[in-house]
C-alpha positions in Angstrom: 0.0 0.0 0.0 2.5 2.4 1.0 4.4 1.5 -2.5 1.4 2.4 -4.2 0.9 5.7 -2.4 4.4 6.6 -3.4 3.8 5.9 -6.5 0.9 7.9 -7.3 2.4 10.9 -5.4 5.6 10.7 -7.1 3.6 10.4 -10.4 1.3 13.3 -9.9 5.3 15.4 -9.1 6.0 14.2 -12.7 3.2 15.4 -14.5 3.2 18.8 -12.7 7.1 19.1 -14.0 5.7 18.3 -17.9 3.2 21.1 -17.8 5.9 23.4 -17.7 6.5 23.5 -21.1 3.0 23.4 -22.4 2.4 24.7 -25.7 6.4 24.5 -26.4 7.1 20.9 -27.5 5.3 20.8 -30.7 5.5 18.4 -32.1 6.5 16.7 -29.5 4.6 15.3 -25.8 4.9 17.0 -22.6 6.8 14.5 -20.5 8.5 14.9 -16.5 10.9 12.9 -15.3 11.0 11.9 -11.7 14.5 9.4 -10.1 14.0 8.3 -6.7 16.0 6.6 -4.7 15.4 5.5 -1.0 11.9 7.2 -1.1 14.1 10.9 -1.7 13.6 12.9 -5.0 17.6 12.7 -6.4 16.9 14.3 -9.6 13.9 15.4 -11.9 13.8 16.9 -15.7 11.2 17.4 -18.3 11.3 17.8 -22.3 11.4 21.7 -22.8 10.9 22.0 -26.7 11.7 19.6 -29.8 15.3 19.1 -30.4 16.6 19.6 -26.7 17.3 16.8 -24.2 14.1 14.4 -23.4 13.0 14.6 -20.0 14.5 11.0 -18.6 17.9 12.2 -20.5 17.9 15.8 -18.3 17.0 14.0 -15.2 19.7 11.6 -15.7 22.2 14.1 -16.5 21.4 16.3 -13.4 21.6 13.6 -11.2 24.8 14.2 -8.5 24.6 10.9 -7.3 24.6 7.2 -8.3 21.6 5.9 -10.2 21.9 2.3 -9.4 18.7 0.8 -7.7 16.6 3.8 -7.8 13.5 4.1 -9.3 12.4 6.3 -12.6 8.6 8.1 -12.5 7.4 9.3 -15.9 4.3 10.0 -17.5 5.0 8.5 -20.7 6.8 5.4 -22.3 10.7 6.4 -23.4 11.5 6.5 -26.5 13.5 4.0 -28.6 14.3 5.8 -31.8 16.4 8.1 -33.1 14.4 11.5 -34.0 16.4 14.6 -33.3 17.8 13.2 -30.2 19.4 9.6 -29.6 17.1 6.6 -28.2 16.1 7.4 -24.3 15.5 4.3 -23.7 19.3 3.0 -23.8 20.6 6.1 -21.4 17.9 4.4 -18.6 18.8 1.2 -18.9 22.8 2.6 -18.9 21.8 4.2 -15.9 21.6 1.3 -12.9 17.7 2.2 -12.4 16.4 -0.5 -11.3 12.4 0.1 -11.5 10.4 2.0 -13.9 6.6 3.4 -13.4 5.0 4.7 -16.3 1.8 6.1 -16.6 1.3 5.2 -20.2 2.7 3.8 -23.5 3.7 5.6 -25.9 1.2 6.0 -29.1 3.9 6.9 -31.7 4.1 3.1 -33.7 8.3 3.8 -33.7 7.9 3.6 -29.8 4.5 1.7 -28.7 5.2 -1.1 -26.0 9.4 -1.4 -27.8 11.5 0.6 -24.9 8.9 -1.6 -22.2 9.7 -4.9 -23.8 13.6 -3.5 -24.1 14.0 -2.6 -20.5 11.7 -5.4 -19.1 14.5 -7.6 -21.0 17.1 -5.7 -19.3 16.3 -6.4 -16.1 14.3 -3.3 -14.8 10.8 -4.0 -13.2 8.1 -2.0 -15.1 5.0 -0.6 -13.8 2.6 0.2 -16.7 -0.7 2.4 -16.4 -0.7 4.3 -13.1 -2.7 7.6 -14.0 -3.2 6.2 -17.4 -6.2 8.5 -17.8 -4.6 11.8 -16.5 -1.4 11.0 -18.7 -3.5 10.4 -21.8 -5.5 14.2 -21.0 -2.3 15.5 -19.8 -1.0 14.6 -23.7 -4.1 14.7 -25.8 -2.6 16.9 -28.3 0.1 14.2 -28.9 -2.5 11.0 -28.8 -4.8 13.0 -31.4 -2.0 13.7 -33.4 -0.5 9.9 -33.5 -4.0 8.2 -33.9 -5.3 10.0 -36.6 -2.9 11.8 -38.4 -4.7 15.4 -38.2 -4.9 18.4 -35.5 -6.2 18.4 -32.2 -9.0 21.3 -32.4 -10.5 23.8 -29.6 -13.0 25.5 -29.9 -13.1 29.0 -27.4 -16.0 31.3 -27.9 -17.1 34.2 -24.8 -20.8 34.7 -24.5 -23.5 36.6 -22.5 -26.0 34.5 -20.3 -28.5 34.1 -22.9 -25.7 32.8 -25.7 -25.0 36.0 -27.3 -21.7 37.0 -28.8 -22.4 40.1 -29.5 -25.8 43.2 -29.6 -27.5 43.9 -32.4 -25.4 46.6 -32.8 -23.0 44.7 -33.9 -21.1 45.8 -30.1 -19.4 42.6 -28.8 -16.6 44.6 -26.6 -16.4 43.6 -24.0 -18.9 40.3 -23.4 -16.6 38.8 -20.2 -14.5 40.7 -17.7 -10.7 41.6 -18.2 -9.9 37.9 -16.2 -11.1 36.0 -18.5 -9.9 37.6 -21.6 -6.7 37.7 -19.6 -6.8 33.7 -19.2 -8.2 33.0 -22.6 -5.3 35.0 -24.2 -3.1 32.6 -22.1 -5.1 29.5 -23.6 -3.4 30.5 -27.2 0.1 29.4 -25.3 -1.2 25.7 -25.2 -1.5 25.3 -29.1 0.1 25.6 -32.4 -2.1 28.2 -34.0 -5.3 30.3 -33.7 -7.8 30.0 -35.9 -10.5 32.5 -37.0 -13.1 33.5 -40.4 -12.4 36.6 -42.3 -15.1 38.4 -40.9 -13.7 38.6 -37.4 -10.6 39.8 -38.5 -12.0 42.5 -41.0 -14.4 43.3 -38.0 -11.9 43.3 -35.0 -8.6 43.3 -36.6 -7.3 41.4 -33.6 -3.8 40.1 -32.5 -4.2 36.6 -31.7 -1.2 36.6 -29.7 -1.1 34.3 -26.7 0.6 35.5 -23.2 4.2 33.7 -23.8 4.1 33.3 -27.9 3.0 34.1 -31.1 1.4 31.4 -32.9 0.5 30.5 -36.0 -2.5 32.7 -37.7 -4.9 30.6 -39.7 -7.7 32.8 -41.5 -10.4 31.0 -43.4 -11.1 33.7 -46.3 -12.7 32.3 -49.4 -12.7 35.1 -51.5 -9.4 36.6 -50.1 -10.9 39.7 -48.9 -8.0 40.4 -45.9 -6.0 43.1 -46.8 -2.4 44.6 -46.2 -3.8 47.0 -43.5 -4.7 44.5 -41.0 -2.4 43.4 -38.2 -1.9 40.1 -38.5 -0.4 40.9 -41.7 1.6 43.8 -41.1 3.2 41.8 -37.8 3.2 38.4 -38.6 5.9 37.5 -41.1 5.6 33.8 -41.3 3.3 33.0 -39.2 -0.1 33.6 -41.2 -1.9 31.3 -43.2 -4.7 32.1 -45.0 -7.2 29.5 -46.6 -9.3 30.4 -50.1 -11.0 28.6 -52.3 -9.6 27.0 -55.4 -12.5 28.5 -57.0 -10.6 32.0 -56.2 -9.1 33.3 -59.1 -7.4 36.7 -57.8 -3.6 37.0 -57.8 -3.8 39.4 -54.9 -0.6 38.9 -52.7 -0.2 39.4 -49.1 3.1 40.0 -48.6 4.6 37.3 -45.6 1.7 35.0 -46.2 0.9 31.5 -47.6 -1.8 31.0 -49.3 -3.6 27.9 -49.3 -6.1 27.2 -52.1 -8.8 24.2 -50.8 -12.0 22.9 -52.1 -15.2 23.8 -51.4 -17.9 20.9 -49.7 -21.5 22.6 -49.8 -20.7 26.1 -50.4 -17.9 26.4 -48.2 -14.2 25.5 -47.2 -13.9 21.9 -46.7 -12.3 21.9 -42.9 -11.3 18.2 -43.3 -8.9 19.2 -46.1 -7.6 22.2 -44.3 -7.2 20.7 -41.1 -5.2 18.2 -43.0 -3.0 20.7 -44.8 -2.3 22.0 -41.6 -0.7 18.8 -40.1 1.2 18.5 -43.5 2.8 21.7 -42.3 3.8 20.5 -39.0 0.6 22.1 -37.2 -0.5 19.8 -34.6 -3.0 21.7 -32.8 -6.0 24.3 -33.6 -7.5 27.1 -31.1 -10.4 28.3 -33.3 -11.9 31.4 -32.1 -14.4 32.3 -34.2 -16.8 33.8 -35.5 -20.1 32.6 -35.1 -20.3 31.2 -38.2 -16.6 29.7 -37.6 -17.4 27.9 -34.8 -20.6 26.2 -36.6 -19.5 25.1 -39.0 -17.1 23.5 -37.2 -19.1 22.0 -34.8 -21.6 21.1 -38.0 -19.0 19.2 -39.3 -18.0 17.4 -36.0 -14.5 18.4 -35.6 -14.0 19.9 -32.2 -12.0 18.0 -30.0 -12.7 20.3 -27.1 -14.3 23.7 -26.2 -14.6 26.6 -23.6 -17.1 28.4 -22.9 -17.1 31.7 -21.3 -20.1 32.8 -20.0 -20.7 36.4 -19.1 -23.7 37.0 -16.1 -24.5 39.5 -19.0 -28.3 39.0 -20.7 -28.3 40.9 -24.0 -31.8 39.5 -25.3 -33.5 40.5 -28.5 -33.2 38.3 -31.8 -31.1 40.4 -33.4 -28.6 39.9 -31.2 -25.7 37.6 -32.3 -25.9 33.7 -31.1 -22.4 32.4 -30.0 -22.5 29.4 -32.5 -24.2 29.9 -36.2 -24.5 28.0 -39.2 -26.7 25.4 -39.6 -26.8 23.8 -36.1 -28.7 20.4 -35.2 -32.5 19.5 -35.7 -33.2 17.9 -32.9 -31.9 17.3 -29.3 -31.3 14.1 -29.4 -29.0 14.2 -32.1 -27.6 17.7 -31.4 -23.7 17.5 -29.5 -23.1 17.4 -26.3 -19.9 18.0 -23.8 -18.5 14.8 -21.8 -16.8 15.5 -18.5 -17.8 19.2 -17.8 -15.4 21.1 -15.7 -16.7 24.4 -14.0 -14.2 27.3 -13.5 -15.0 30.8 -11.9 -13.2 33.5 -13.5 -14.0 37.0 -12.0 -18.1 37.5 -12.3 -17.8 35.0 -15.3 -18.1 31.0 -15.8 -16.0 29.2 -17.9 -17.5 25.6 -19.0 -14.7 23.5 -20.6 -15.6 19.6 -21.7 -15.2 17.2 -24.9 -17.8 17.4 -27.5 -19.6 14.0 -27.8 -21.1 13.5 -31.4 -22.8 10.1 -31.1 -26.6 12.0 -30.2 -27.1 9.5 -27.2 
C-alpha cells in the first residue's frame, strides 16, 4: 500500500514538471521525469521544446549521485528511436535504475510497448498504467495527433447569459471581464495556431497573440478579402496562413503569407482538407476562435475535440442579437452534441465551462 501511495504521489510530481513546457514541445509530448532513490527525490527533468534533451535524458544528467537501484517516474513510455535526439530508452537502462513506473505507452508506432519490452528484457521492473487517464488528458494533443494523423481542435467562444456574442449593434466589446480575456489569451500558449473567419478579423482586426508566444495565424477567407492594412499581416511574417477557395481566381498577394487554395464541400471550405493541410505543415493543434459562423461550421461538421465556454452574467436579449455558435446547427436534441466530463471554473463575475464534445446523439 505504502508503494502504491508513493507511486501515485511521485507520479502526480511528474506530470506537474511536464506542464511546464506546455504549448512549447510541438510536435512533441509533454513529458516529467522523476528518479528516486530511498523514497528521496535525487533528480527530476522534463522535455522543454523539440530538439533539446528528453525529459529521462535531463533528469539523468542532473543527477549528483549514483543511479543504481533507484527508481524512474514518468508520465509517458521512453522513446527507442532516433528523431532529433538519440534513443532514451538505452541512457535508462545505462543508468543502474532498477524500476520503472510509467503512466502510459507511448502511441507513436516507432515507440508503442518497444523501450517496455527493451528494458523489461534488461532487467528493470516496469509498472505500466498508473494515471493512465490523466497521462492520456495531460498529452491529448500528442495522442490526437498519433492516432489519426490530423490536429487536435479547440474551440473558445465568450458569451453573454443568454448565448450571445455580440448586440444587435453589432457591439461585442467587451462580453466577459478583463480575467477571462486575460486567461483566454493565455489559452493560445497551449497550441500551435489560432484560428478565425475573415469576418472577425476584417471586423476586429485582432492580434491573436497568446501570453508567452505568437502562434500561428490561420484565416479562413474564401474570397481573399484580408487586406495589407490588418495586423496580423503587417506583424506576422511567417506566421499567417490564409485559406481560399480553389475556386478564387485573384492574384492578390499578401506579402509574408501562404496561401492555401482548398475545395469547397457545400458552399464552403472543406475543414477536413484544411485541417489536413495544416498537419502536413507541422501544425499539430487548432485554437479556433471564431466567429459565429466559424465555430458552426465547425461544430456542423464534428470536428471539435474540445471547447470553452465563457459565460458572461450578462443578458443581452432580443433576436437580433448575435448567437455564440451559427451555421446550420442540429434538428433535434437528441441528435444535437453534447460536452462529456464538464469542468466548472470561476473567472472573475464569469463561468468558464470547458468539456469534450460528444457526437454520437445519445
Amino acid at each position: 500500500m505504502k508503494r502504491n501511495k508513493n507511486d501515485i504521489f511521485f507520479l502526480k510530481q511528474a506530470f506537474q514538471i511536464a506542464k511546464k513546457a506546455e504549448g512549447f514541445t510541438s510536435p512533441n509530448p509533454l513529458v516529467g521525469a522523476l528518479i528516486v532513490k530511498n523514497d528521496k527525490i535525487i533528480s527530476q527533468g522534463y522535455h522543454k521544446k523539440a530538439g533539446l534533451a528528453h525529459a529521462e535524458i535531463e533528469a539523468i544528467r542532473k543527477a549528483k549521485q549514483n543511479l543504481k537501484g533507484s527508481t524512474l517516474y514518468i508520465n509517458l513510455e521512453p522513446c527507442c528511436h532516433f528523431g532529433k535526439t538519440p534513443p532514451c530508452v538505452d541512457e535508462v537502462i545505462k543508468s543502474g535504475i532498477r524500476r520503472a513506473v510509467i503512466s502510459t505507452v507511448d502511441p507513436n508506432p516507432k515507440v508503442c510497448n518497444n523501450s517496455i519490452r527493451k528494458m523489461k528484457q534488461a532487467g528493470i521492473k516496469v509498472r505500466l498504467g498508473l494515471l493512465r487517464k490523466e497521462a492520456e488528458k495531460l498529452n491529448e494533443v500528442f495522442f490526437k495527433n498519433m492516432k489519426e494523423n490530423r490536429p487536435f481542435v479547440v474551440a473558445k467562444l465568450a458569451q453573454t447569459l443568454d448565448g450571445k456574442i455580440a448586440a444587435s449593434s453589432g457591439i461585442s466589446k467587451w462580453i466577459t471581464s478583463g480575467c477571462s480575456r486575460k486567461f483566454a489569451k493565455g489559452l493560445r500558449d497551449k497550441y500551435d495556431s489560432v484560428v478565425v473567419g475573415i469576418n472577425t478579423v476584417l471586423k476586429d482586426n485582432p492580434k491573436l497573440n497568446g501570453l508567452r508566444k505568437i502562434p500561428y495565424k490561420v484565416v479562413i477567407d474564401p474570397d481573399l478579402r484580408i487586406n495589407k492594412n490588418i495586423f496580423i499581416v503587417k506583424h506576422n511574417p511567417g506566421k499567417l496562413i490564409v485559406f481560399i477557395s480553389k475556386k478564387n481566381k485573384s492574384n492578390k498577394v499578401i506579402k509574408g503569407a501562404r496561401i492555401i487554395p482548398i475545395k469547397e464541400r457545400k458552399g464552403r471550405l472543406d475543414l477536413n482538407s484544411m485541417l489536413l493541410e495544416l498537419f502536413r505543415l507541422g501544425i499539430t493543434s487548432c485554437f479556433v476562435e471564431g466567429g459565429s459562423q466559424t465555430l458552426g461550421n465547425f461544430l456542423d461538421a464534428k470536428l471539435i475535440d474540445k471547447m470553452h465556454f465563457f459565460i458572461s452574467p450578462k443578458i443581452l436579449g432580443g433576436k437580433y442579437a448575435l448567437t455564440s455558435i451559427g451555421a446550420e446547427g442540429y434538428e433535434s436534441l437528441d441528435k444535437c452534441p453534447y460536452l462529456k466530463e464538464p469542468e466548472i471554473k470561476k473567472i472573475g463575475p464569469d463561468i468558464l465551462v470547458t468539456g469534450y464534445p460528444s457526437y454520437d446523439g445519445k
